[in-house]
C-alpha positions as a Markdown table, in Angstrom:
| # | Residue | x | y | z |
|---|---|---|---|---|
| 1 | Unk | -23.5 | 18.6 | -0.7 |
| 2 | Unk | -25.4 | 18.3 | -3.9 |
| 3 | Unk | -27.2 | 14.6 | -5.1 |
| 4 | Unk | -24.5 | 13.9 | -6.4 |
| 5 | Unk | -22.3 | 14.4 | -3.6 |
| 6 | Unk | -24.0 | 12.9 | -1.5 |
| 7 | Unk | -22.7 | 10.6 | 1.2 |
| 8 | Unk | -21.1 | 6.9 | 0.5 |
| 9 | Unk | -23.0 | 3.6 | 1.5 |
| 10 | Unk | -21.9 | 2.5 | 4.5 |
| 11 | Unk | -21.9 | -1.6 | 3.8 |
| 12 | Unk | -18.4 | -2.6 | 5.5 |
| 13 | Unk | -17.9 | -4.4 | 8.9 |
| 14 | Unk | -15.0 | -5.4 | 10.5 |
| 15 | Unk | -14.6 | -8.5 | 8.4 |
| 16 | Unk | -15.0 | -6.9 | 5.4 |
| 17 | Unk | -12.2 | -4.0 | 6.0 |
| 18 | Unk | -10.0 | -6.5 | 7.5 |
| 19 | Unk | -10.3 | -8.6 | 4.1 |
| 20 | Unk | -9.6 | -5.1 | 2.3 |
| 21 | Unk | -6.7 | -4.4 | 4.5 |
| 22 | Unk | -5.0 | -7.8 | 3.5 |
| 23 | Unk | -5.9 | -7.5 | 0.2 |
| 24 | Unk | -3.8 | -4.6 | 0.2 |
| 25 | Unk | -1.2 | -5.6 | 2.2 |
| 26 | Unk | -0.9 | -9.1 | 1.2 |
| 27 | Unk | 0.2 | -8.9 | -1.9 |
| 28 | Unk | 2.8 | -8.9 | -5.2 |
| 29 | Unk | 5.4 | -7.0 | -2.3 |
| 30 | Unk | 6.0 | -10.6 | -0.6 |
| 31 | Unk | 7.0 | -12.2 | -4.2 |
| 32 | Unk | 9.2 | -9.3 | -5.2 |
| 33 | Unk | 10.3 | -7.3 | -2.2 |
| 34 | Unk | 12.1 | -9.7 | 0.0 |
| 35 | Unk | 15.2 | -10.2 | -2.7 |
| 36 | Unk | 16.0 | -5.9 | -2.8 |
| 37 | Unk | 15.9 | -6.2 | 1.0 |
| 38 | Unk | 17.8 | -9.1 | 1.7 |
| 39 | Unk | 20.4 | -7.7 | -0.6 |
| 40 | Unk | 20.7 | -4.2 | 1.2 |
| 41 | Unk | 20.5 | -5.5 | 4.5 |
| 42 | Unk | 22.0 | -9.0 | 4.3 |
| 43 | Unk | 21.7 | -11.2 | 6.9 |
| 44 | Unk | 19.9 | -8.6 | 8.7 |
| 45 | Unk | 16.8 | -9.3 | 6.8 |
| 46 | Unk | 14.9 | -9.9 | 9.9 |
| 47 | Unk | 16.0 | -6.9 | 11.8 |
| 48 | Unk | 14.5 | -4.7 | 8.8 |
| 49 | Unk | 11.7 | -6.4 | 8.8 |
| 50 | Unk | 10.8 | -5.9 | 12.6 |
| 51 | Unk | 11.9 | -2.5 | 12.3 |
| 52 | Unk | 9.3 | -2.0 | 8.9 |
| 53 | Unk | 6.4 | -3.8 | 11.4 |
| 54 | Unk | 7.6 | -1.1 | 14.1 |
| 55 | Unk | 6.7 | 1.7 | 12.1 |
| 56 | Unk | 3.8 | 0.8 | 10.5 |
| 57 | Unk | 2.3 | -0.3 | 13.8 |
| 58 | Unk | 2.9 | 3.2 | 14.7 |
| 59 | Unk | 1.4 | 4.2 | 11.5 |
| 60 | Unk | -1.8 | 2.1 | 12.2 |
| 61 | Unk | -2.8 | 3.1 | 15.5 |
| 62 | Unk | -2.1 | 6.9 | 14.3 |
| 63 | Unk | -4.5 | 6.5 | 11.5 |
| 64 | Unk | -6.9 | 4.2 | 13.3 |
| 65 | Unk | -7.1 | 6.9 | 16.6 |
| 66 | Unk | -7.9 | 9.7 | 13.7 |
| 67 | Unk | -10.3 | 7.4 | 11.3 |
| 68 | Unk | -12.5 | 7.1 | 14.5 |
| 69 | Unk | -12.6 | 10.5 | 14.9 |
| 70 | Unk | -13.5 | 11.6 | 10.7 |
| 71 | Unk | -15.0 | 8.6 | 9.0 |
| 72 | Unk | -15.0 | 10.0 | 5.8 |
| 73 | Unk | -13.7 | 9.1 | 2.3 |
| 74 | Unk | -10.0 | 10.3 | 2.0 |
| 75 | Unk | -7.9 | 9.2 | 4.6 |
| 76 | Unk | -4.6 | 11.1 | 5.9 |
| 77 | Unk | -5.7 | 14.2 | 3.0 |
| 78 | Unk | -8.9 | 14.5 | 5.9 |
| 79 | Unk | -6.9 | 13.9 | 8.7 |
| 80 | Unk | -4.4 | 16.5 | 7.8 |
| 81 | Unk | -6.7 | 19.2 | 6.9 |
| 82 | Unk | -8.8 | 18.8 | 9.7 |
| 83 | Unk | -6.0 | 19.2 | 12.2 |
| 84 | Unk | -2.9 | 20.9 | 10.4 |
| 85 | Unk | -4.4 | 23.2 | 8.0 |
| 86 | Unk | -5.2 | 22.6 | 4.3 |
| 87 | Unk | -2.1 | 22.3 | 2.8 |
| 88 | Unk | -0.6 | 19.5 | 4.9 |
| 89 | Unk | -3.9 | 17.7 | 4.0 |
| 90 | Unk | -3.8 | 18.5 | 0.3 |
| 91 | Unk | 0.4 | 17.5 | 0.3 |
| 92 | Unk | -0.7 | 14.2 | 2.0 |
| 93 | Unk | -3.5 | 13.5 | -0.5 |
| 94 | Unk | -1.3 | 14.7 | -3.6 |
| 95 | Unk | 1.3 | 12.6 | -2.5 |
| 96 | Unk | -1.2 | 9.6 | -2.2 |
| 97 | Unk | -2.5 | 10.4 | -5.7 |
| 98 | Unk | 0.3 | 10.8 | -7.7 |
| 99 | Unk | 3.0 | 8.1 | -5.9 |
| 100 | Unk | -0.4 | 5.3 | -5.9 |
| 101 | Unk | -1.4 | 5.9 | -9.4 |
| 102 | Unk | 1.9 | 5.0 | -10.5 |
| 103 | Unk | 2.2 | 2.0 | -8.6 |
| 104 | Unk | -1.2 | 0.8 | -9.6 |
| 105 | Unk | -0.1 | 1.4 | -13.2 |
| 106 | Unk | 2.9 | -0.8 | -12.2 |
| 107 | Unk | 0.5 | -3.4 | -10.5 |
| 108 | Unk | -1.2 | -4.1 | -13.6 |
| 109 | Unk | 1.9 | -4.5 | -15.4 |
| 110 | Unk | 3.4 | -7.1 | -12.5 |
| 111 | Unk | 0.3 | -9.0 | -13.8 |
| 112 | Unk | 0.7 | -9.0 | -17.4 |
| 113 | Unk | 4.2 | -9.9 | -16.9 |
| 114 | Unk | 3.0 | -13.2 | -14.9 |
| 115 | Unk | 0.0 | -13.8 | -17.2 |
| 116 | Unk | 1.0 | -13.3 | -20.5 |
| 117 | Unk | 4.7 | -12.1 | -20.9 |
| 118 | Unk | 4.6 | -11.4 | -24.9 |
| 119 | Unk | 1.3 | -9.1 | -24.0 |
| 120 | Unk | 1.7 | -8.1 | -21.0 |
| 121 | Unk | 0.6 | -4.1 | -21.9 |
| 122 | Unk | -2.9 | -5.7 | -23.5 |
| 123 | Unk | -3.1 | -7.9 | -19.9 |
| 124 | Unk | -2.6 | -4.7 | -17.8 |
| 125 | Unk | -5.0 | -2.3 | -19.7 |
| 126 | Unk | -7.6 | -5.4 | -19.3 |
| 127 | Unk | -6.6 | -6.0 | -15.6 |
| 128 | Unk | -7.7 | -2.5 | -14.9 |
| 129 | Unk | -10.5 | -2.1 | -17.0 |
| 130 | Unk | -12.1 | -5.6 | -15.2 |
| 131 | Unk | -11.1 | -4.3 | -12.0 |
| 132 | Unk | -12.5 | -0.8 | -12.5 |
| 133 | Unk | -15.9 | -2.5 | -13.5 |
| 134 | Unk | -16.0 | -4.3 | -10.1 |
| 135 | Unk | -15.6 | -1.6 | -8.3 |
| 136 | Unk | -17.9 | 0.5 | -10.0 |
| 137 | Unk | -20.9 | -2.5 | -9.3 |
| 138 | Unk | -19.9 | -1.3 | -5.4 |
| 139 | Unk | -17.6 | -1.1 | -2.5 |
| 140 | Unk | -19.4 | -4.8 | -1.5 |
| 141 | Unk | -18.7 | -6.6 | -4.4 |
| 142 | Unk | -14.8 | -5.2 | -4.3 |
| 143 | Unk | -15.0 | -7.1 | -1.0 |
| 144 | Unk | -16.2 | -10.3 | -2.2 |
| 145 | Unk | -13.9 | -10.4 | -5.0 |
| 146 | Unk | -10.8 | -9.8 | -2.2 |
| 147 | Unk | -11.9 | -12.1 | 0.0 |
| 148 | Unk | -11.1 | -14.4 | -2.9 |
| 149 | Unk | -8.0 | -13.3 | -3.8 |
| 150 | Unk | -6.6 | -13.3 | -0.4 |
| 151 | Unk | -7.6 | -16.7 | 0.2 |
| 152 | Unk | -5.6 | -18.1 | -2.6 |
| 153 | Unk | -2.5 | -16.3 | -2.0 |
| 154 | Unk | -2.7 | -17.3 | 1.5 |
| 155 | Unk | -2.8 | -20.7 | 0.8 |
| 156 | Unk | -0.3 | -20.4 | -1.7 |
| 157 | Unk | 1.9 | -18.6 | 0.9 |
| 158 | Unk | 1.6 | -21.6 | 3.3 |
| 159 | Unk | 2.4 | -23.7 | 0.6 |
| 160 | Unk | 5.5 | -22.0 | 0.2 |
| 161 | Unk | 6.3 | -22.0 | 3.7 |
| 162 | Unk | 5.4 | -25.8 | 4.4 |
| 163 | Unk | 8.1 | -27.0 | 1.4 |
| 164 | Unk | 10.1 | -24.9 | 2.6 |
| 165 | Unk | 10.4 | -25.0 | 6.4 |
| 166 | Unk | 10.1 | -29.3 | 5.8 |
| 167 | Unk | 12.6 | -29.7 | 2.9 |
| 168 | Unk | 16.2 | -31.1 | 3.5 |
| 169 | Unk | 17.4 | -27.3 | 2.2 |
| 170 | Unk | 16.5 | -26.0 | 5.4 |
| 171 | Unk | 19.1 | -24.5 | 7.6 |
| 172 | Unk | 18.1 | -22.8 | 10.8 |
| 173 | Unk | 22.1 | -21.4 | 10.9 |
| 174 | Unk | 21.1 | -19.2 | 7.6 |
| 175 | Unk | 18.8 | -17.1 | 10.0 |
| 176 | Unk | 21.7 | -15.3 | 11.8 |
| 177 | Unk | 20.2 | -11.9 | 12.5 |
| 178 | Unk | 23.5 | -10.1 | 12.5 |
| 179 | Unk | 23.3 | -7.0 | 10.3 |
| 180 | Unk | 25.9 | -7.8 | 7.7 |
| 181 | Unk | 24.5 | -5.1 | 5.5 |
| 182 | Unk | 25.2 | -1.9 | 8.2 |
| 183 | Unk | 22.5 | -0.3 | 9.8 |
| 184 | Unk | 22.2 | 1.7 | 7.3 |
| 185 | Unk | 21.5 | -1.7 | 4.9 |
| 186 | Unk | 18.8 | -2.5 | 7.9 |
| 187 | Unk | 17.2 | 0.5 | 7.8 |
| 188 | Unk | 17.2 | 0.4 | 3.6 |
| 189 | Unk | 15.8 | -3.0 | 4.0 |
| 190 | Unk | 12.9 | -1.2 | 6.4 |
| 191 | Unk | 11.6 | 1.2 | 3.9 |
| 192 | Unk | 11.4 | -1.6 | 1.1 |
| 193 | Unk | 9.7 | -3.6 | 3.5 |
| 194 | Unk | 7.2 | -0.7 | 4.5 |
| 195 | Unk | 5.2 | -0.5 | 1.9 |
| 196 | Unk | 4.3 | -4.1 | 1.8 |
| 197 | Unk | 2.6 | -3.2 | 5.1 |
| 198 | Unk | 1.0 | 0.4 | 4.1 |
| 199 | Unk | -2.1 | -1.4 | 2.7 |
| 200 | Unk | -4.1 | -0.9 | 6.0 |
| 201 | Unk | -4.4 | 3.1 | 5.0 |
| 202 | Unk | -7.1 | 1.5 | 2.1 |
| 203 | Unk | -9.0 | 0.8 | 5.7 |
| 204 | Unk | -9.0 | 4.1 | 6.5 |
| 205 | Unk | -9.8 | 5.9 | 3.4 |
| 206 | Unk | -12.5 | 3.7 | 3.0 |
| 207 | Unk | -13.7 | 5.1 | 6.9 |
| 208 | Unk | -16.9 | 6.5 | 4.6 |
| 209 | Unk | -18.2 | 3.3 | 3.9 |
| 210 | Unk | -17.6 | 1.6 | 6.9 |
| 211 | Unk | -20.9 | 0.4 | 9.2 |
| 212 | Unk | -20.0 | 2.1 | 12.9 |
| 213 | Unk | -16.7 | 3.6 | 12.0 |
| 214 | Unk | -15.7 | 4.7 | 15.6 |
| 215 | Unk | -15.3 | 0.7 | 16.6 |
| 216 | Unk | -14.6 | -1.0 | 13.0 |
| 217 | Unk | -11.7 | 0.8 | 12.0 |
| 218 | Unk | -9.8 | 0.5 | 15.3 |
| 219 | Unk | -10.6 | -2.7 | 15.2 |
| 220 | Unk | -9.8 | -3.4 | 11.8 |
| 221 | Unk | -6.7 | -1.9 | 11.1 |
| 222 | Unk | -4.7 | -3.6 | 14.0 |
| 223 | Unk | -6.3 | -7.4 | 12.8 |
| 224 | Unk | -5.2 | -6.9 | 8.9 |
| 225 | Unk | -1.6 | -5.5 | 10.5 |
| 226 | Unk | -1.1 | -8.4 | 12.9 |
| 227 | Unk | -2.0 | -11.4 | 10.5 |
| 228 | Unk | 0.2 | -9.6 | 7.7 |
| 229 | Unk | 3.1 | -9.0 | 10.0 |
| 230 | Unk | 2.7 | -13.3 | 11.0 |
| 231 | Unk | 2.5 | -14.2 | 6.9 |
| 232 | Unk | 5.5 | -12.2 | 6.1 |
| 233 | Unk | 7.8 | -13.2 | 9.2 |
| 234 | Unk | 6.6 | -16.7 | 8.6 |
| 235 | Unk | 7.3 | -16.6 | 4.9 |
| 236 | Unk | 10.8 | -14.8 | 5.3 |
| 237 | Unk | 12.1 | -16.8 | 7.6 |
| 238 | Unk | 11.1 | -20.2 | 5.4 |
| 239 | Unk | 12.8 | -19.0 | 2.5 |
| 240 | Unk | 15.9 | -17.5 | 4.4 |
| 241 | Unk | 16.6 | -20.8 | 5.8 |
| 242 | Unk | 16.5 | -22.4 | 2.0 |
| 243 | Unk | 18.5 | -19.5 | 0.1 |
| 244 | Unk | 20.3 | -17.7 | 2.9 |
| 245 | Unk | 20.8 | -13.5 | 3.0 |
| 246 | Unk | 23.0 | -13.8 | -0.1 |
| 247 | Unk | 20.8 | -16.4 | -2.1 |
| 248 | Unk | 17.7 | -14.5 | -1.8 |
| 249 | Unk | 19.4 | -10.9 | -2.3 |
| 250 | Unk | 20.7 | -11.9 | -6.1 |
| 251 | Unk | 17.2 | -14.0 | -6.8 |
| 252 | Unk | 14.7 | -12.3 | -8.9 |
| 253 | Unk | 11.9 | -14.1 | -8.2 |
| 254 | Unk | 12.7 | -15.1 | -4.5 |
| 255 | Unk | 9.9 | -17.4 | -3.7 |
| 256 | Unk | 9.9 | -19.2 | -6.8 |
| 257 | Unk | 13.6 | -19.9 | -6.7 |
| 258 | Unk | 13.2 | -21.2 | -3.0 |
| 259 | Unk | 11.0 | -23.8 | -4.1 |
| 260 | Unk | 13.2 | -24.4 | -6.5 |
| 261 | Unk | 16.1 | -25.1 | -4.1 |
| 262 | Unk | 13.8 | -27.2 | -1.4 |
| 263 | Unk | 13.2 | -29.9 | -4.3 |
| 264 | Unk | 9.6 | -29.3 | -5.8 |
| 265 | Unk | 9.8 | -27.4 | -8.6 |
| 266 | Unk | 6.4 | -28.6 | -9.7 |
| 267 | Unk | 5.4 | -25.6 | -7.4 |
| 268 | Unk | 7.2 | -23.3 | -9.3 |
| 269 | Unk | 4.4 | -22.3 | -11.5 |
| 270 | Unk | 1.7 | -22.0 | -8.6 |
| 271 | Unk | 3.5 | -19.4 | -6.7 |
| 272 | Unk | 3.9 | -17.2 | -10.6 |
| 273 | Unk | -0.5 | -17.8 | -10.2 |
| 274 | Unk | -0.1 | -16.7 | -6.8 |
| 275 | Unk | 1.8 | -13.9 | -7.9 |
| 276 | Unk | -0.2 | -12.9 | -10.3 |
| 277 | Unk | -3.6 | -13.1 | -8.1 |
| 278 | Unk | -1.5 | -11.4 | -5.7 |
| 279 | Unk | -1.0 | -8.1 | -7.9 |
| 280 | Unk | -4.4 | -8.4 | -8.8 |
| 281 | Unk | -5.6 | -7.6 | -5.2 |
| 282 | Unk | -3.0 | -4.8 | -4.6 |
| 283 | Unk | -4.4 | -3.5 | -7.9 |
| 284 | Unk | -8.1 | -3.8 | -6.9 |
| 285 | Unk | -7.1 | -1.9 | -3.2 |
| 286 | Unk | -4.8 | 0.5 | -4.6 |
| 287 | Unk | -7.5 | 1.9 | -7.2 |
| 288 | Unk | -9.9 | 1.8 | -4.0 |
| 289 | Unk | -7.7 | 3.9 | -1.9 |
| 290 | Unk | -7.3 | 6.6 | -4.7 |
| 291 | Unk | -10.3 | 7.0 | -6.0 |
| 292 | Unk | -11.5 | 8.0 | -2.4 |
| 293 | Unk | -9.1 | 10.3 | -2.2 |
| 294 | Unk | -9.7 | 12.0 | -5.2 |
| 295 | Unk | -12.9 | 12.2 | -3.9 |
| 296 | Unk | -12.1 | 14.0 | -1.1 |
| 297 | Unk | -10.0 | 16.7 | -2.8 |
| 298 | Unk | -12.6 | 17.3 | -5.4 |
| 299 | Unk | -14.8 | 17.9 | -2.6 |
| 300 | Unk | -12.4 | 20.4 | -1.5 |
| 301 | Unk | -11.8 | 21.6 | -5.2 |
| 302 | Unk | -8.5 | 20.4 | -5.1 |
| 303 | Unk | -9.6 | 18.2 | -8.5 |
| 304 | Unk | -12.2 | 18.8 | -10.7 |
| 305 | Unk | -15.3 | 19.8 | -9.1 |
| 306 | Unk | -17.2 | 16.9 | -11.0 |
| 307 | Unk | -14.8 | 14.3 | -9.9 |
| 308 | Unk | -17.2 | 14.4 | -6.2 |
| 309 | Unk | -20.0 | 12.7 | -7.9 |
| 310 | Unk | -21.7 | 9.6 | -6.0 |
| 311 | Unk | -23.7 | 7.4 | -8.1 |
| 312 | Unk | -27.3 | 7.5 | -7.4 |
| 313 | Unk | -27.3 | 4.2 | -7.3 |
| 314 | Unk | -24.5 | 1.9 | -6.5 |
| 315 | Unk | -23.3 | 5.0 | -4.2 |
| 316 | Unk | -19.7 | 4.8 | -5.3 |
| 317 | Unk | -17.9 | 7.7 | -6.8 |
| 318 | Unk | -17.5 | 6.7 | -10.2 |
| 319 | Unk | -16.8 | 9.5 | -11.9 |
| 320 | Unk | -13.4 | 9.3 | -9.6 |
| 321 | Unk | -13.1 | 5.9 | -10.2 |
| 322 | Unk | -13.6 | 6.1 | -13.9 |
| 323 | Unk | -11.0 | 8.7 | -13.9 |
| 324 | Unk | -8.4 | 6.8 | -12.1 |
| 325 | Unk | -9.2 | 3.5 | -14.5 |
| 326 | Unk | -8.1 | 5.7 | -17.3 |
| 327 | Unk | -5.4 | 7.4 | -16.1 |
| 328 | Unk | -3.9 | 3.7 | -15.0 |
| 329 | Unk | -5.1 | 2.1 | -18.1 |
| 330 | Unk | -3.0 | 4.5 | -20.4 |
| 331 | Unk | 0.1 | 4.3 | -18.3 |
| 332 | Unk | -0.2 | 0.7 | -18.1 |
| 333 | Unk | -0.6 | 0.7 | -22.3 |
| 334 | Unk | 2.3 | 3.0 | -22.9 |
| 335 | Unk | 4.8 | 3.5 | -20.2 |
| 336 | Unk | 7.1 | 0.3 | -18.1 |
| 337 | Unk | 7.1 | 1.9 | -15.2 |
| 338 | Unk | 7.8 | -0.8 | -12.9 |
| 339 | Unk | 11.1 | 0.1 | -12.4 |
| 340 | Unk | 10.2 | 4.0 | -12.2 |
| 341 | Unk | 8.7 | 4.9 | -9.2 |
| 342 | Unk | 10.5 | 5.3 | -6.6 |
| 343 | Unk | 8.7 | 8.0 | -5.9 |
| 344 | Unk | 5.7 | 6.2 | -4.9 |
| 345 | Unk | 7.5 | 4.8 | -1.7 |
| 346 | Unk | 9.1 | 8.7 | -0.6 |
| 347 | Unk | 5.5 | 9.6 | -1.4 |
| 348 | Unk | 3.7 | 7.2 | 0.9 |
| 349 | Unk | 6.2 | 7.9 | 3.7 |
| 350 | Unk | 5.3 | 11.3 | 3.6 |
| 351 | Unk | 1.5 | 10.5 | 3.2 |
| 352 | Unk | 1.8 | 8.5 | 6.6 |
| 353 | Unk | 4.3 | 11.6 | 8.0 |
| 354 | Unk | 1.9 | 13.5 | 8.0 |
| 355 | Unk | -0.7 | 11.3 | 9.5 |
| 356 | Unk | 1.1 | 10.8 | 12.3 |
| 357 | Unk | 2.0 | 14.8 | 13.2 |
| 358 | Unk | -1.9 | 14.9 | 12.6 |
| 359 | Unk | -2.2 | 12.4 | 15.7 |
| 360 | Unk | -0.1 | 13.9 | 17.3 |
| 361 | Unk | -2.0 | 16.8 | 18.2 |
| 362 | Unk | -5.1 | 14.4 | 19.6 |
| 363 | Unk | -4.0 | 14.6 | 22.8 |
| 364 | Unk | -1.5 | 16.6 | 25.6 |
| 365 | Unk | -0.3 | 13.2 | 27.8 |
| 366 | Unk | 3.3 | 12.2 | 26.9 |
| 367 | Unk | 2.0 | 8.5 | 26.4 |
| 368 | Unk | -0.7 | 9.6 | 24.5 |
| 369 | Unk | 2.6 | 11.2 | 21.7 |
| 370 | Unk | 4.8 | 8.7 | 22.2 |
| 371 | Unk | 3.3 | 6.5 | 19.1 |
| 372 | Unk | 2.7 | 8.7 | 16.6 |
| 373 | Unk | 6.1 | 10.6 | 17.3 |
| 374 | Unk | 8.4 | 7.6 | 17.1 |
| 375 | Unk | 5.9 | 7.2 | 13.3 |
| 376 | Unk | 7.1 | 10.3 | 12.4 |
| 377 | Unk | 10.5 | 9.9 | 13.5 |
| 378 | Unk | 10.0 | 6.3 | 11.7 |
| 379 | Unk | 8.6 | 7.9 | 8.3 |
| 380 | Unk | 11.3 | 10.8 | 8.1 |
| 381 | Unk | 14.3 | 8.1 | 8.7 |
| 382 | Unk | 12.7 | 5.4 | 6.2 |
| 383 | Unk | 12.2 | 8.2 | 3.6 |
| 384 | Unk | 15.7 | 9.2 | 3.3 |
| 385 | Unk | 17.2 | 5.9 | 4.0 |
| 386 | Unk | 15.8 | 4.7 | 0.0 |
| 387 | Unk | 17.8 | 4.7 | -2.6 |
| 388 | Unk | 19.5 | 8.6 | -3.4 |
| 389 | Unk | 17.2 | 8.4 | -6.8 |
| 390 | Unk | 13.9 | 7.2 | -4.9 |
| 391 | Unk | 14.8 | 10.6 | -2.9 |
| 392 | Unk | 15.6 | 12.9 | -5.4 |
| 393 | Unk | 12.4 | 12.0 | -7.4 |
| 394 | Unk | 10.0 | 11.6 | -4.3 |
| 395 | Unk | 11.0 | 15.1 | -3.3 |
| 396 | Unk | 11.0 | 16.6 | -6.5 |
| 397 | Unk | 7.4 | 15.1 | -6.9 |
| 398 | Unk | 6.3 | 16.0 | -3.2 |
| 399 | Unk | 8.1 | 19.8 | -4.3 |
| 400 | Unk | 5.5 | 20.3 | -7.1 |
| 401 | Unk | 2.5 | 19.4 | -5.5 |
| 402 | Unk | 3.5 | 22.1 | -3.1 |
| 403 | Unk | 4.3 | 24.4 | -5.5 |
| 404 | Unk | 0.9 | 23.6 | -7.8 |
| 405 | Unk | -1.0 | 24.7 | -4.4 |
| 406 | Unk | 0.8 | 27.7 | -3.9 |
| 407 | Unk | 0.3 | 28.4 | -7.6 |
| 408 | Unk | -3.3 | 27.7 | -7.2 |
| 409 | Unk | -4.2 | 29.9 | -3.4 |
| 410 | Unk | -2.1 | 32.8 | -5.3 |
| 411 | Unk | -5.0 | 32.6 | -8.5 |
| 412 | Unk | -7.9 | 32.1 | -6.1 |
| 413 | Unk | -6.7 | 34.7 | -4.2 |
| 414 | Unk | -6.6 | 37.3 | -7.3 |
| 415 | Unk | -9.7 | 36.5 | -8.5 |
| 416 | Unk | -11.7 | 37.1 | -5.2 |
């Protein structure tokens, strides 16, 4: 590598990704995702739920077996090219790009929204700008500034939970686990529910900047999956009991309205903060994750060559970074596309497909495949259980990344 391509700071321990890895996980998905889900899977909320946690467990210990093994900047994009061959590492990493770039576009918009309504473009734009800047100062300071946010949503999430689980609106019969929505609704319900865990792959494509990668990652990834997997069950199952499967399907902000219906609606306004600090973490992880990525595949020439650049010296890659702020800041300005991307969800389901067939070929014993196969089994069935649209435009978008890299080897190989 050149200078400027030179390696990452390695400044992260195991409390530090573990505080990334909720930052990621923990956040706007638990205000907004629990209504779509209840409303495809009914009272068979919970049931989706375990069967989301089951796959990203499998996910998890897939990705943390291989992040031990290359602890470098890029995640499942590394993974894959190191043991399927480039172009199952480049369609994980496009897939990463393109699907997270949109939804960090649509994070900064979830915050304007919740901030400002009237303005909420202006609020975005500035979102990512101040959040780009933070992460340019180094991967240590986008820590700090987590560890923040996670603590407030936490203990707004326990709020929620406490009114809840204590009001007189309370019914433990409204938690009948009986999948009134099919199995099909249960398994719809599943890959909404995914993504609000896939935040501990930000561990993992962070493995460059990680102090003694081998133990911290392992480590790491399990911790941020276990507490999320306790918030979220905890929090579902308080505001079930207030709204009930039908309640919280037709409620568009659920946990807002469940405080609503347990009799303090003075709290109504702290969960729209909490919301709002909420997307501000995702957003602050989700510009992490891709920026690494990109560096990886500029590395690889898969992106601009100059897009590899570490700073000299706060040892970040800014030039990706800077290029993902833009890129976010102009969707964010000009395009709503909260309700438009779909394709982000097929796309990480295919991301964490392919980390999983990369697992898979870590070792010969039967027990040692079990996991990652029953993740890729997992993945594939999620994927195609979304909504037909999420599909079409997932695949079409997964289609011509694979056809821009044919495109591309059939140039390359001309000119050689």
């Amino acid at each position: 590598m050149t200078p400027s391509e030179a390696g990452l700071r390695r400044t992260l321990g195991v409390g530090d990704a573990v505080v990334i890895g909720l930052g990621s996980m923990i956040g706007a998905g638990i205000f907004a995702a629990l209504g779509p889900a209840a409303h495809a899977a009914g009272s068979g909320l919970l049931l989706g739920l375990a069967v989301a946690a089951l796959v990203a467990y499998c996910n998890a210990t897939s990705s943390a077996r291989l992040a031990a093994l290359y602890p470098a900047s890029g995640g499942t994009y590394v993974y894959g090219r190191e043991r399927l061959g480039p172009f199952w590492g480049y369609l994980a990493g496009w897939s990463f790009v393109v699907g997270k770039t949109a939804s960090c576009a649509a994070m900064a918009l979830t915050v304007g929204t919740y901030v400002w309504p009237g303005q909420a473009h202006a609020v975005a734009v500035a979102a990512v700008v101040a959040l780009t800047a933070v992460n340019y100062g180094g991967v240590q300071k986008s820590a700090w500034l987590t560890r923040a946010i996670v603590a407030v949503v936490l203990a707004i999430l326990a709020g929620v939970v406490v009114v809840c689980l204590g009001s007189g609106a309370s019914d433990a019969g409204r938690l009948d686990i009986g999948a009134s929505g099919g199995v099909g609704g249960v398994l719809q319900a599943a890959g909404l529910l995914f993504f609000a865990f896939a935040g501990y792959a930000r561990i993992a494509t962070l493995g460059e900047e990680v102090r003694d990668p081998a133990r911290t990652i392992p480590r790491a990834i399990p911790l941020a999956l276990g507490i999320t997997l306790v918030v979220y069950a905890c929090v579902a199952v308080a505001v079930l009991s207030v709204l009930g499967a039908g309640g919280l399907g037709d409620a568009t902000a659920p946990l807002a309205d469940a405080v609503r219906a347990a009799g303090v609606p003075g709290l109504v306004p702290v969960v729209r903060v909490g919301a709002a600090v909420a997307a501000l973490g995702s957003l602050l992880a989700l510009i992490l994750g891709v920026s690494r990525t990109t560096l990886a595949m500029a590395r690889d020439r898969h992106l601009p060559g100059a897009l590899a650049a570490v700073h000299p010296r706060y040892q970040v890659p800014h030039r990706a970074e800077l290029a993902v702020g833009v890129v976010v800041a102009v969707l964010a300005a000009t395009v709503d596309v909260r309700g438009a991307i779909g394709f982000s969800s097929f796309g990480v389901l295919a991301y964490y497909a392919v980390a999983n067939a990369s697992a898979w070929t870590l070792g010969s014993a039967p027990a040692a495949r079990v996991v990652p196969v029953v993740g890729l089994l997992g993945c594939v069935v999620l994927a195609f259980a979304l909504p037909g649209v999420s599909v079409v435009v997932g695949a079409g978008v997964v289609a011509v990344g694979a056809v821009a890299y044919g495109v591309r080897r059939g140039v390359s190989g001309r000119g050689q």
